[in-house]
C-alpha positions in Angstrom: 139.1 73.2 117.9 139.0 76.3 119.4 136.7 77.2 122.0 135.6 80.5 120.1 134.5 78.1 117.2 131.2 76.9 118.3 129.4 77.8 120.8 128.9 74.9 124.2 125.4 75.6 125.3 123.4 72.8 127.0 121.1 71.4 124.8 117.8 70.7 126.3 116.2 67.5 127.6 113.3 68.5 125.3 115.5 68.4 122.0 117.8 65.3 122.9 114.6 63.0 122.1 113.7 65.1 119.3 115.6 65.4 115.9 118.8 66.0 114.8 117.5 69.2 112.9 115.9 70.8 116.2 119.2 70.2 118.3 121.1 71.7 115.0 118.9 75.0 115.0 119.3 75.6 118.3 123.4 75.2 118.0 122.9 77.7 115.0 120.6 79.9 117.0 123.7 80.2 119.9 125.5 82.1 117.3 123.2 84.9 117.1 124.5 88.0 119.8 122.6 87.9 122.4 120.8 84.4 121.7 123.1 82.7 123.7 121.5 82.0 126.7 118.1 81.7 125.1 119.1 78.8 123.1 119.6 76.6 125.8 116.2 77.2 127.4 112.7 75.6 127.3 111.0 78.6 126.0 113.5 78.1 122.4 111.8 74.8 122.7 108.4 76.2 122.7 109.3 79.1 120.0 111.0 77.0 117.5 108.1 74.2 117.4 105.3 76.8 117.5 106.9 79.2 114.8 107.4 75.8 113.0 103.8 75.0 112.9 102.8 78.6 112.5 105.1 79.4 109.7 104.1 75.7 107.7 100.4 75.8 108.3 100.3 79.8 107.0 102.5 79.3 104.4 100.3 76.2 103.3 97.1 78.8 103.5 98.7 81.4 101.4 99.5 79.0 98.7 96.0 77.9 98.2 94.6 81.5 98.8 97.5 82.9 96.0 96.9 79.6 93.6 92.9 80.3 94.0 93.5 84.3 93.5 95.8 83.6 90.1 93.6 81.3 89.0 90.4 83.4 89.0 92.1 86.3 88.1 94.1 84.9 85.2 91.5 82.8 83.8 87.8 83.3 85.1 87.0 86.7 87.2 87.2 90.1 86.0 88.8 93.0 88.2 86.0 94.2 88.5 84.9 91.0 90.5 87.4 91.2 92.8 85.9 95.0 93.2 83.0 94.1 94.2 84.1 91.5 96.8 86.6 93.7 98.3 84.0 95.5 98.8 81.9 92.8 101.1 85.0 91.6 102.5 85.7 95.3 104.4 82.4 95.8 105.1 81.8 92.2 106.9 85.3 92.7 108.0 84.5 96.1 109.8 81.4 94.8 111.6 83.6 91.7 112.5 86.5 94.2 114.2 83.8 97.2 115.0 82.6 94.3 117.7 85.6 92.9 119.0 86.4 92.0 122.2 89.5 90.5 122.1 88.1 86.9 123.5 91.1 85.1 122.2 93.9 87.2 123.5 92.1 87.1 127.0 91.9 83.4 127.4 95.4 83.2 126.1 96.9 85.7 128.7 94.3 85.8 131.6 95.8 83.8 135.0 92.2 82.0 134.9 92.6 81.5 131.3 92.7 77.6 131.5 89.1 77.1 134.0 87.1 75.6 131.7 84.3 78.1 133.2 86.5 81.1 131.9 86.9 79.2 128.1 82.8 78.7 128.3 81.8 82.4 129.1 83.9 83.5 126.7 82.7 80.8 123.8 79.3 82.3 125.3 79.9 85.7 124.3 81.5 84.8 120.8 78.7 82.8 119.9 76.2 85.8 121.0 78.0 88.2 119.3 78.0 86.3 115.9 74.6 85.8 116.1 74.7 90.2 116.4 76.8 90.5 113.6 75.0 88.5 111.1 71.6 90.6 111.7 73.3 93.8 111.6 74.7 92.7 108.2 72.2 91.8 107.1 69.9 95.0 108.0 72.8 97.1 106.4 73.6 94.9 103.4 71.2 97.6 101.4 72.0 101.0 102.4 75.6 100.1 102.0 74.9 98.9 98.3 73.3 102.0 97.6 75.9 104.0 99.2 78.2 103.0 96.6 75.6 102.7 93.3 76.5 98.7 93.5 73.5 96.6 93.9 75.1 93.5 93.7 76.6 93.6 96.7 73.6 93.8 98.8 72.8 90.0 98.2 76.9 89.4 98.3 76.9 90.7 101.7 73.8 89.4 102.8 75.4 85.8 102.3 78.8 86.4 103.1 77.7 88.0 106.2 76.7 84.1 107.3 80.4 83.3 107.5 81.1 85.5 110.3 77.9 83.9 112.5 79.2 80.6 111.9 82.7 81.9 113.1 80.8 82.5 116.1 80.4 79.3 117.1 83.8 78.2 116.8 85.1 75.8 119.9 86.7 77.8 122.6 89.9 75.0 122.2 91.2 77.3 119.6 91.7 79.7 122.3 93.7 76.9 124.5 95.7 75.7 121.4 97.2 79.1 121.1 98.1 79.9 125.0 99.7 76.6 125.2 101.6 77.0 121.9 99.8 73.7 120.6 99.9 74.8 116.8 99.4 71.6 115.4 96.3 70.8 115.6 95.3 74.8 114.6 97.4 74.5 111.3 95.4 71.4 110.0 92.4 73.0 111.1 93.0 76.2 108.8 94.5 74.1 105.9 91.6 71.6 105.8 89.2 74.5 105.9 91.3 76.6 103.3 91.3 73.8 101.1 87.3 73.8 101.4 87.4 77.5 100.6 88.9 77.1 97.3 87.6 74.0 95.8 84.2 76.0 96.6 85.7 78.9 94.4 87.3 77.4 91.7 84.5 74.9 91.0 81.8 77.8 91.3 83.3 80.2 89.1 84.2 77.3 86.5 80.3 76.9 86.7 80.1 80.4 87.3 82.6 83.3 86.5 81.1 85.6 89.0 81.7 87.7 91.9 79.5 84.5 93.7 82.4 82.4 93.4 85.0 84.1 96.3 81.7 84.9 98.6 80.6 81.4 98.2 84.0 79.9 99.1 84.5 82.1 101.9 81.2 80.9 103.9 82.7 77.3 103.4 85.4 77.9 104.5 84.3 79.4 107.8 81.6 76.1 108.0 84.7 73.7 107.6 86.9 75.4 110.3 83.7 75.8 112.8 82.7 72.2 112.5 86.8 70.8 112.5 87.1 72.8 115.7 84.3 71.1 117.3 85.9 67.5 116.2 89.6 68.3 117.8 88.3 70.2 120.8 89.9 68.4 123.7 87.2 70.1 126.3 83.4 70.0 125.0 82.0 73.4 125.1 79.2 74.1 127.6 76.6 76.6 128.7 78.6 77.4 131.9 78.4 80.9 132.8 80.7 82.6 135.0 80.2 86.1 136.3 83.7 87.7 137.3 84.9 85.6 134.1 82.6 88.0 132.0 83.5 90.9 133.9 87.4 90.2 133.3 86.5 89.6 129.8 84.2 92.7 129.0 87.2 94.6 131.1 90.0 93.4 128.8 87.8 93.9 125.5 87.1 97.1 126.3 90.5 98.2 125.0 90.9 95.7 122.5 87.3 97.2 120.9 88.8 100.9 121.2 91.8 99.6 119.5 90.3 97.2 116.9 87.8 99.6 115.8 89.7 102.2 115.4 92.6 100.2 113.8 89.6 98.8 110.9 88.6 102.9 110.4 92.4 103.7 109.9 93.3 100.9 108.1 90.9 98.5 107.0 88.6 100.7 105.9 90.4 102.5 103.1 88.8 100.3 101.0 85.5 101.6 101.9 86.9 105.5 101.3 88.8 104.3 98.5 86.3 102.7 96.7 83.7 105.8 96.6 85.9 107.5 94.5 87.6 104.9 92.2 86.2 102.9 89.7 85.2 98.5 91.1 88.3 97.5 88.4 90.6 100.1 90.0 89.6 98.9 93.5 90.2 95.1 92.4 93.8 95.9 91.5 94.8 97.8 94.7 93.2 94.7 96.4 95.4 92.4 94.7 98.4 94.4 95.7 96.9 94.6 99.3 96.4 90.6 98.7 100.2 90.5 97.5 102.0 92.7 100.0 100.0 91.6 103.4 101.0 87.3 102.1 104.3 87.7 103.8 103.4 90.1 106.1 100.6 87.9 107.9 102.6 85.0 107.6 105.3 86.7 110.3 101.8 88.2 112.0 100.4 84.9 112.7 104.1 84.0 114.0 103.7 86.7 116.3 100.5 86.1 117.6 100.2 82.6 117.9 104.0 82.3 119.2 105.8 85.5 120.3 102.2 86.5 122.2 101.6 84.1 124.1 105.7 83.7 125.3 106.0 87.1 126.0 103.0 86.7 127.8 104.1 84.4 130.3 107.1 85.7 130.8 105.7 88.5 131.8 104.0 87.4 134.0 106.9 85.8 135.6 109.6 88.4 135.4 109.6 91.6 133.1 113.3 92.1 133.5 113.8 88.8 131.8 110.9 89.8 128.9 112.8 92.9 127.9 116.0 90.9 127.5 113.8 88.2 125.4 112.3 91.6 123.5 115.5 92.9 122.5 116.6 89.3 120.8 113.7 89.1 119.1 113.5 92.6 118.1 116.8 92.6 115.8 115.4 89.5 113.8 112.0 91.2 113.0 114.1 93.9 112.4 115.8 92.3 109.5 112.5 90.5 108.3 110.7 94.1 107.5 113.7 95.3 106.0 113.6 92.7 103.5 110.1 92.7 102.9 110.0 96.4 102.3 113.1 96.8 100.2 111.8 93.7 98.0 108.5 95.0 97.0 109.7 98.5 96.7 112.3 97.1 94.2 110.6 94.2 92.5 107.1 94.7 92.5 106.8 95.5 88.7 108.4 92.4 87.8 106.5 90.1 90.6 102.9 91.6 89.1 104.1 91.7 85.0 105.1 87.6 86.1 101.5 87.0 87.9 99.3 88.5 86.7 98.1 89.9 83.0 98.1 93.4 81.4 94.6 94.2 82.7 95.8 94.2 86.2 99.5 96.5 85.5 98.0 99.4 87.8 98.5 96.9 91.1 102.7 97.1 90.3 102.5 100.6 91.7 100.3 100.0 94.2 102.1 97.4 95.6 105.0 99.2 95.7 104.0 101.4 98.5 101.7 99.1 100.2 104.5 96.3 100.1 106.6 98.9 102.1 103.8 99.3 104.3 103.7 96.0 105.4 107.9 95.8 106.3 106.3 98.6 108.6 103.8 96.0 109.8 106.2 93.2 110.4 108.9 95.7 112.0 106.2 96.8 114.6 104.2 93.6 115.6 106.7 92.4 118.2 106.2 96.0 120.2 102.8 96.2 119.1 102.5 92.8 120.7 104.6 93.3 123.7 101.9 96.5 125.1 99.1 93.7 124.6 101.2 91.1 126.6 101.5 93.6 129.6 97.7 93.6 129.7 97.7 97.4 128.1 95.1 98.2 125.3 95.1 101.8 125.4 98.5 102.3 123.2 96.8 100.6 120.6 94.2 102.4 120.6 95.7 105.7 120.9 97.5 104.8 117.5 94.9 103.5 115.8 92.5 106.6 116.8 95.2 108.9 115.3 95.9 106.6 111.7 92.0 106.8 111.3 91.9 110.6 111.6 95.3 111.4 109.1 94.2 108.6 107.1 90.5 109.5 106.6 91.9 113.3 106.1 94.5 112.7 104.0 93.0 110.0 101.3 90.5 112.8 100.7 92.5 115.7 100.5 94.8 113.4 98.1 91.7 112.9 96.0 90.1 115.9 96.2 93.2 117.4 94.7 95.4 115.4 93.1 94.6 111.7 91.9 94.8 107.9 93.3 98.4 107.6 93.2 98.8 110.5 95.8 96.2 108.9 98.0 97.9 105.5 98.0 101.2 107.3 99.6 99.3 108.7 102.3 98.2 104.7 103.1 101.5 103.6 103.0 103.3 106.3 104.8 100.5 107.3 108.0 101.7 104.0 110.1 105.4 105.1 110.0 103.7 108.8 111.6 101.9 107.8 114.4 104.4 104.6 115.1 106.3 106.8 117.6 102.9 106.2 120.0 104.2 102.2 119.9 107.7 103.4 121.0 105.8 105.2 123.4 104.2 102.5 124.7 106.8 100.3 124.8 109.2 102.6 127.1 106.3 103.1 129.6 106.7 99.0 130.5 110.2 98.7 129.6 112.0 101.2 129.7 114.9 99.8 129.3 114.5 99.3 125.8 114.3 102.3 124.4 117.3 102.8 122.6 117.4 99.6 120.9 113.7 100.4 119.2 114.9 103.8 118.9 118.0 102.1 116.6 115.8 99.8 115.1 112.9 102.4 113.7 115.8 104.6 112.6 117.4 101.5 110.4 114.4 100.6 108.7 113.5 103.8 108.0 117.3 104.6 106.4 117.1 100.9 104.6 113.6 101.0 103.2 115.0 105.0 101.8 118.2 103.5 99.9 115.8 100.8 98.1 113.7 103.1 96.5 116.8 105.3 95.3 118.7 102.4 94.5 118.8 101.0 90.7 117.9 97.3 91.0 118.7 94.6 88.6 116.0 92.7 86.7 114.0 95.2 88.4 
């Protein structure tokens, strides 16, 4: 056989006492331009096992949260229930991100972040800052319910807002699990507790069929993974307190609070704009579709952040010439993964919602055309995205997320104000791809020398996700 035929890479130590599949992926992966070299490493090692994990454990939380979603939304709950909680969830949500401080990504890619000292102070702080978050919630729970004329969901967020304290007290192994690319352990931890979640639901709204039921299995959820943490936690959490560790840690989250914050008001929050001037049932169909769309989207996300993070990370740390040759392999596969996201939804999402859901909920097809194509934008820009975090630089993210608040707040009411909903759902989907350019930006100023491969890339998706909404689809 000819030498051209397959590539000879050495296959690692690592994979020779693993499986046959392992030590066959990474032979495959040797085809890929440019993979080469990275296929005979450690770090494949590393990737393949932790996007493994990742990838199984997310897909396995997706299925019950899309089997507990049809099933209350074919058979028991009303849009106008998933409204209402759409309504909680952003608003918990924003006080959640409107107080971040990044504590997980700082253990993950500090130099100290394995002290135990360093884990502590930062468990510290989380549990401190849920404590915060649960009393704001619960002081605002009313004036937000009036703000939108819905007093149910003063006493929905009230209760849900418990979820997010108990979060708080989450084990500071989670943290560990992730810098080490230990995913195994994680993934049970989020299935078991997912699984809570929607027994919760489904049995309360079979009792039930209210708005109660998806609040109600969202606090047990959060109780399940707090307490499982606790239970596989290798290192018992203390009161150890460690000043420079705080400092490091209130240093770092200073970004990531500029850039969370702002990210929720330009994304997260178009729920909470959206929702003053829609009616609750038209608001629980464009939360399906963001339900739908995001699935996929968050299943490469949690890839990214519980695998591609932390390895770009260390490599990093240990030579950035090496990281942007490692960026540019992994930047043509992500590449092709929001391509076919967006060009999917953009052509089949009438026939995905007219097979999943029933007549009452036909408005999300539209919707989740454009937000489906929003979140191929997503997946195309996590591994830059990423990448400025892994250099230890907040700011770009913040920059961009500044600028999507202030053209998204703008344009969703100018779109309302004078045209209709549909109009302000194309200014959701379409503000990322304008201020994206800040990412390329960013990405330049630490490595330059990939420029003109994310330049290449931005330009492809853009041309790909064009020709699928032009294009006549079949079945579509």
């Amino acid at each position: 056989m000819s030498e051209l035929s397959t590539p000879k890479i050495d296959v690692p130590k690592e994979f020779v006492e693993h499986s046959a599949l392992e030590r066959m992926v990474v032979k495959s992966i040797a085809y890929i331009p440019g993979m080469r070299e990275l296929a005979s490493s450690r770090r494949m090692l590393i990737i393949l096992r932790g996007s493994t994990w990742t990838m199984a454990g997310y897909a396995g939380v997706q299925l019950l949260r899309f089997a507990a979603t049809l099933v209350l939304a074919r058979k028991l709950l009303s849009p106008q229930a998933f409204g209402l909680v759409a309504l909680v969830n952003v608003f918990l949500g924003g006080l959640d991100m409107l107080s971040d401080l990044g504590l997980g990504m700082d253990v993950v890619q500090h130099p100290r972040g394995d002290e135990p000292t360093f884990v502590n102070t930062a468990f510290l702080i989380q549990a401190g800052r849920g404590v915060v978050i649960w009393v704001i919630a619960t002081t605002l729970a009313y004036p937000f319910a009036y703000f939108y004329h819905q007093p149910a969901v003063c006493w929905l967020a009230m209760v849900g807002a418990l979820s997010v304290a108990v979060r708080g007290l989450t084990s500071g192994s989670v943290w560990l699990m992730t810098r080490h690319v230990q995913i195994g352990k994680l993934t049970a931890l989020n299935l078991v507790s997912e699984v809570a979640g929607f027994l919760v639901s489904v049995g309360w709204a079979i009792a039930s069929p209210t708005a109660w039921a998806l609040v109600a299995g969202r606090v047990a959820a959060s109780v399940v993974y707090m307490l499982g943490s606790h239970l596989v936690a290798e290192n018992r959490i203390s009161f150890l307190w460690d000043r420079s560790a705080a400092r490091d840690i209130f240093i770092f989250g200073t970004g990531i609070f500029l850039s969370t914050a702002t990210y929720f008001l330009g994304g997260e929050s178009e729920r909470l704009v959206i929702g003053k001037f829609i009616s609750m049932a038209e608001l629980g169909c464009f939360s399906l579709a963001l339900t739908l769309s995001t699935a996929p989207s968050r299943a490469i996300q949690q890839v990214v952040g519980q695998v591609f993070f932390p390895v770009m990370a260390r490599s990093v740390r240990k030579d950035r010439d090496a990281a942007a040759g490692h960026f540019r392999s992994a930047r043509y596969v992500f590449l092709a993964l929001g391509i076919v996201l967006s060009m999917g939804f953009i052509a089949y999402s009438h026939r995905i919602v007219g097979i999943l859901l029933p007549p009452k909920y036909a408005m999300t097809a539209w919707m989740l055309q454009f937000m489906g194509f929003r979140a191929g934008l997503e997946i195309f820009a996590a591994p830059s995205s990423s990448l400025i975090l892994a250099c230890g630089d907040s700011k770009y993210a913040a920059i961009m997320n500044t600028s999507r608040l202030v053209l998204m707040v703008g344009g969703v009411w100018f779109a309302f104000a004078k045209f209709g909903i549909y109009q302000a759902i194309v200014v959701l989907a379409f503000v990322p791809l304008i201020v994206y350019p800040i990412v390329i930006f960013g990405v330049t100023r630490h490595l330059r020398r990939t420029l003109w491969v994310e330049l290449v890339c931005f330009a492809l998706f853009i041309a790909a996700s064009a020709i699928a909404a032009m294009l006549p689809w079949p079945w579509a």
